[in-house]
N, C-alpha and C positions, 0 to 999 in steps of 0.2 A: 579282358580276362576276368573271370568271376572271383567272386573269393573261394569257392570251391577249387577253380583251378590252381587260384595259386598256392594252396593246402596241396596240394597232389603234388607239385612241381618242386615244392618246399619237401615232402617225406621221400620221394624219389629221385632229388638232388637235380642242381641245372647241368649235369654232365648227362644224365639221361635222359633231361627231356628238358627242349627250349622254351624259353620265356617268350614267346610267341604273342601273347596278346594285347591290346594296348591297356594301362591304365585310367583313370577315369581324366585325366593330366598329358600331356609328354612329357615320358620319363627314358632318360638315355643315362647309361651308367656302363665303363667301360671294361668292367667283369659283371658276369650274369650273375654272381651273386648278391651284387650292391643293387643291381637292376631289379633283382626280385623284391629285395626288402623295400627300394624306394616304393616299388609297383604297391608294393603290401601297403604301407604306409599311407600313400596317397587316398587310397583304396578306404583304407579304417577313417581317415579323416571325414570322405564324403559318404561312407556308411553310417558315421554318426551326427551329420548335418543333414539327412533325411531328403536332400534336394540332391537333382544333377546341375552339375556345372554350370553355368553360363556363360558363355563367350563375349567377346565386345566390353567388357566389363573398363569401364573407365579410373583416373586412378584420382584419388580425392585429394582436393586442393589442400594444403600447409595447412596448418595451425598458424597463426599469427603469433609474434613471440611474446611473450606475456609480460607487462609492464606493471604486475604488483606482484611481490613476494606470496611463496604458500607459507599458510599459518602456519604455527608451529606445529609437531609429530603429536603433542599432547594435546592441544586443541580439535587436531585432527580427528583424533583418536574420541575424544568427546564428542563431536558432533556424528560420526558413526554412529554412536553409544544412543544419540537423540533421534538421528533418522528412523534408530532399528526400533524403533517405540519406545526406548528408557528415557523418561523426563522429554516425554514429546512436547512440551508446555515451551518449554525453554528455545526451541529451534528460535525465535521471533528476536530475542533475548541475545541468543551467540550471532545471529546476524547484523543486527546493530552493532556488537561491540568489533566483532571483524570488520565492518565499514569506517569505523570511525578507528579503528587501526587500521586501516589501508591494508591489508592481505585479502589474498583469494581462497577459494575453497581446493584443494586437492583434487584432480584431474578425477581422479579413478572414486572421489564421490557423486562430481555430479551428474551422472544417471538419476540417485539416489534422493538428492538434493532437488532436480527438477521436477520427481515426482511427488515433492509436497510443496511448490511453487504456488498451488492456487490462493487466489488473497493477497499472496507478499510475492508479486511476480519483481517487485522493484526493489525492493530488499536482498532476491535473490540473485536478480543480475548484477546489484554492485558489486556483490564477492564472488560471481561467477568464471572472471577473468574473458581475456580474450581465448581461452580453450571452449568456454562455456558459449559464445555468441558462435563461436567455430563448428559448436555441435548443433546449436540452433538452426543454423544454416543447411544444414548436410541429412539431419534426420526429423521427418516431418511428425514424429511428436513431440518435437520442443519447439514447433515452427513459433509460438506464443512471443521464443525470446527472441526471433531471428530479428535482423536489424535492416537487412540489405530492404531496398527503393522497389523490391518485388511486392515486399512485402503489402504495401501500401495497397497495392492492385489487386490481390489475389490473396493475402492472409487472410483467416478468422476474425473477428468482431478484439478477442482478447487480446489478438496477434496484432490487430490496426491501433489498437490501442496502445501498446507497449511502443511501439513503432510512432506513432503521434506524439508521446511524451516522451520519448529520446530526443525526437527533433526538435520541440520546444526547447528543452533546454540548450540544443546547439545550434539552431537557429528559429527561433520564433513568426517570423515573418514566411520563411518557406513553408513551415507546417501549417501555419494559418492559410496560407494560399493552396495547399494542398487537401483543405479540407474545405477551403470555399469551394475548389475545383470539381470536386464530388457530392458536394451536399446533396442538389438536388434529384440524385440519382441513391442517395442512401436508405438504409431499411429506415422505414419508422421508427422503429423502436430502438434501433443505433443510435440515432443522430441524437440524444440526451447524453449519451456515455462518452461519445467520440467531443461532444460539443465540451463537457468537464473537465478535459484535459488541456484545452485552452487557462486552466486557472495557473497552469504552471506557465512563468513566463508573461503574467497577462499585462495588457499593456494597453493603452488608449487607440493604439494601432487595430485593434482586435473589436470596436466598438461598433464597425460598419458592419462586420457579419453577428456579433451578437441582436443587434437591432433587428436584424431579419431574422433571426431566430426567433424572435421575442415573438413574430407575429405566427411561429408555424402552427401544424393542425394541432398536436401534440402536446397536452397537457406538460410532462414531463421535461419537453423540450424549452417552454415556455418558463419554466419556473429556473432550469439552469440558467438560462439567456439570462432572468430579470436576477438573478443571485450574482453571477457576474459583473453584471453593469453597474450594481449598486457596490460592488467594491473597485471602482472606479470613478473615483470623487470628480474629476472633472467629465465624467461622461454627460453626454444630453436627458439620458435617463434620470442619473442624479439630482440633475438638475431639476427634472422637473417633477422630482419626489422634496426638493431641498424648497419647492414655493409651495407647495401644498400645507409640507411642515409648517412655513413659517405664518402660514393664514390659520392652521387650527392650534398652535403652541406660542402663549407668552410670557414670557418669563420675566417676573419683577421680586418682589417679596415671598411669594408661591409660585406657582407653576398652575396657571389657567390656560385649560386644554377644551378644546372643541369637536365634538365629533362630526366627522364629513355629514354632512346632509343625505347627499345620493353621489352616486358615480356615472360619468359621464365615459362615453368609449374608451375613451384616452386612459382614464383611471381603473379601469376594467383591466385595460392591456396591460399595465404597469404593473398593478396589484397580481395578476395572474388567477393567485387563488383568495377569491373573493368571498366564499362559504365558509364562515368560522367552523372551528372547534366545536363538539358539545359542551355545553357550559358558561361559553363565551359569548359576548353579544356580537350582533353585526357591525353596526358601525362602530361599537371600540375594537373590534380585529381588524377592518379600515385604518382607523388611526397608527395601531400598532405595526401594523405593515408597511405603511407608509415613514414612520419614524428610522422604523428596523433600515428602509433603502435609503433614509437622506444622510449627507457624511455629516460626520460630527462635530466637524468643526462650525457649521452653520449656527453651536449654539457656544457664546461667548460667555468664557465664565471659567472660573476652576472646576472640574466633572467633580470634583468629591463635595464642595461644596451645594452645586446642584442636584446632586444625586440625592441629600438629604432635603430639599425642598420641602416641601408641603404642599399635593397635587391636589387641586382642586376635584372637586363634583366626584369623586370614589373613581377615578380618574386614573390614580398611581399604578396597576396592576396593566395596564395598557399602554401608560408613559415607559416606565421602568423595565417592561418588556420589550418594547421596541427599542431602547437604545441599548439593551443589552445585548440585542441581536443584532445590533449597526454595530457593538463592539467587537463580537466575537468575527463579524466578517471582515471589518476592519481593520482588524489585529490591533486592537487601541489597548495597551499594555493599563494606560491611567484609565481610562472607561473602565473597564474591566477590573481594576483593582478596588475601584469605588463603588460599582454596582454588585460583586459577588456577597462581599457579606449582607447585603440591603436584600437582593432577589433569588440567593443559592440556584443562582442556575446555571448549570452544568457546563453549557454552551463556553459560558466564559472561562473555564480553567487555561482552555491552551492559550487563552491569549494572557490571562492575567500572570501575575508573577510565580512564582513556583511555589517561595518561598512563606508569602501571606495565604495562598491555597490550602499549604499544606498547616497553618497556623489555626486556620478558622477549623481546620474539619480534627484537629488534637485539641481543641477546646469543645470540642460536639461531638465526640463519636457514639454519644447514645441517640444523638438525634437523627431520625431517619435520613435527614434529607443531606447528609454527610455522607452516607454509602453513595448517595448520584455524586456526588462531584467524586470520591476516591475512584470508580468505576473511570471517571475522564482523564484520571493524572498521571501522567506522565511516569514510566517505570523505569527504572525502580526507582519508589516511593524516596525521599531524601531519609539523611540518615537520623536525624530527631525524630521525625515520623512515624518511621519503621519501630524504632525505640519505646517509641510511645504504645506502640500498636502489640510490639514483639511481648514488653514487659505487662498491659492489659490480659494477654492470655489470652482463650478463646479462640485459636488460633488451627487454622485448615488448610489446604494443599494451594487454594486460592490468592488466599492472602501471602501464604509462605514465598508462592512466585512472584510477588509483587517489594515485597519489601528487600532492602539494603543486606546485600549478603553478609556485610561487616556485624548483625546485628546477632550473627551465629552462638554468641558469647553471652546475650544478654537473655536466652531464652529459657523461661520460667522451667522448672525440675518437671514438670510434669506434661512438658509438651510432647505431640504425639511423634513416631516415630519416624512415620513419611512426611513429617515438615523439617525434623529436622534433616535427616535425608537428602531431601531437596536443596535447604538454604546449603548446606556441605557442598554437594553439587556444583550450584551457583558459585557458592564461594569461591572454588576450586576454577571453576570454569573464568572469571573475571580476573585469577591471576594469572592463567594463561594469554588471556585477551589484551589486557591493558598497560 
């Protein structure tokens, strides 16, 4: 029956004329007046979803029951407020503090939520809950988060990935054998992205397929393998980055350093990228890449002590680069606390302490080279920091996101509108979180 007919059958009444036609549905109703309105009804629903019907329509699997709390109504309510563009800066911000509260995000945001996923696809599945992996599963524009052992075979590149480092973390040894199992059939330019996900979980167990990494066509590939293996102090690789070290580096009163002469295959393979920097010499970017892979413990000594040595032959800038770069891979907390204020390089914030990070760069912030390490620290900034930072003045949407909401209170009479704004925001948003 058209909707024309059932307009006619409606002004004419069903006593003069029968409901005769089928609706786009079966519709059975046991007065012809209930039967028209359902007809009617059915009728406007699939006149205004622009399709006919489909039959065979299968019925979609449960949700899985959800094993973390929804945030609170007012959290909720906030992170709306950030999806819909207000203080978009923040989304990165209320994700952390939801993870590290254990709650999920509200069922009927995330559509919402998945469509600013790219970047923080691993941030957004922690608060995704089991309704979020439920929808991954079911509609293939969020295939990225889906989790299921399909995935592996027939996802996207961001989708294998996502799907590699869930497994890492709950089994290591199967996802490793699952990417051995495919390597040699992978795109070129996957096999670097898929191989870095091995750093979650990584383990001396994972040093027979980074070895054959080491040797593939692929520059890119070549250089994750050799960054891996050097953060595994008893790998063979190590190893034989840890004898190179100790034939060009000896430490007595000063620090007498040697630059490799030539490289041999072996060194080539190991080194990866052999072509310095502009500006840098050849064999001292040899030296320094070699030091950067050998572990650190190969040098006996207290690191703060040594770090202030006296490096021979203009030497320092190539020593103090390379173990700054074995720290930051190494996560060496004492490397790193000892070489920051000697070499300000950036690399080392996450590993060094929070605390001395943030001490050197509030005794410097006129000096340039204090903006690179605040750009690496860890947010929000502590709260002396912030203090320091909030009370200097000079202050922009940039920094405003970065600093201690607590410092709401301490902000000079003439700051601008949209920081303070923002830190409100924040503020507001941290007490709902925490």
């Amino acid at each position: 029956m058209s909707w024309r007919e059932l307009v006619s059958t409606a002004l004419l009444g069903t006593e003069r004329r029968d409901v005769i036609a089928s609706a786009p549905l079966e519709v059975s109703r046991e007065a012809a007046e209930e039967e028209l309105l359902a007809r009617a009804a059915a009728t406007v629903v699939y006149r205004r979803a622009g399709v006919r019907p489909q039959g065979g329509a299968t019925h979609l699997p449960p949700a899985p029951r959800e094993t973390l709390p929804r945030c609170s109504p007012a959290a909720a309510l906030r992170l709306s407020l950030i999806l819909a563009g207000e203080f978009a800066g923040v989304l990165d911000e209320w994700l952390e503090l939801a993870r590290a509260r254990g709650v999920r995000v509200p069922e009927e945001l995330l559509p919402a939520l998945f469509a600013h996923a790219h970047g923080r696809q691993e941030a957004v599945l922690a608060v995704a809950g089991e309704r979020g992996r439920w929808l991954a599963e079911i509609d293939d524009a969020y295939a990225w988060a889906a989790t299921g052992d399909d995935v592996w075979e027939t996802g996207s590149l961001e989708a294998r990935r996502t799907w590699l480092r869930e497994r890492r973390r709950d089994d290591p040894d199967a996802a490793r054998a699952a990417l051995a199992e495919t390597w040699a059939g992978e795109d070129p330019r996957s096999r670097a992205l898929l191989l870095a996900e091995l750093g979650t979980g990584l383990s001396t167990a994972d040093e027979e397929l980074l070895e054959h990494a080491l040797d593939d066509r692929r520059q890119e590939v070549r250089v994750t393998a050799a960054y891996l293996l050097s953060r595994l102090s008893e790998s063979a690789y190590a190893g034989r980055m840890a004898e190179r070290a100790r034939a060009l580096v000896r430490i007595g009163k000063r620090i007498d350093a040697s630059l490799p002469r030539e490289l041999d295959d072996s060194g080539t393979r190991d080194i990866v990228i052999t072509k310095p920097p502009q500006g840098t010499g050849e064999r001292a970017w040899w030296l320094q890449q070699i030091l950067a892979a050998t572990p650190l413990g190969v040098w006996e000594g207290d690191p703060p002590k040594l770090a202030r040595l006296k490096v021979a032959d203009n030497l320092e800038a190539a020593v103090h680069g390379g173990w700054a770069e074995a720290a930051a891979r190494q996560r060496s907390a004492e490397w790193a606390a000892a070489l920051l204020p000697l070499t300000w390089e950036p690399k080392l914030v996450a590993a060094a302490p929070a605390e001395l990070v943030e001490k050197q760069i509030a005794k410097a912030l006129d000096d340039p080279r204090s903006h690179a390490l605040l750009q690496e620290l860890r947010r929000p900034f502590g709260l002396d920091l912030s203090r320091t930072l909030a009370r200097r003045g000079r202050l922009d949407r940039s920094i405003a996101a970065a600093l201690d909401p607590r410092v709401l209170d301490d902000l000079p009479d003439d700051a601008p509108p949209g920081v303070i704004q923002l830190l409100a925001f924040r503020h507001d948003l941290h007490k709902e979180l925490v």
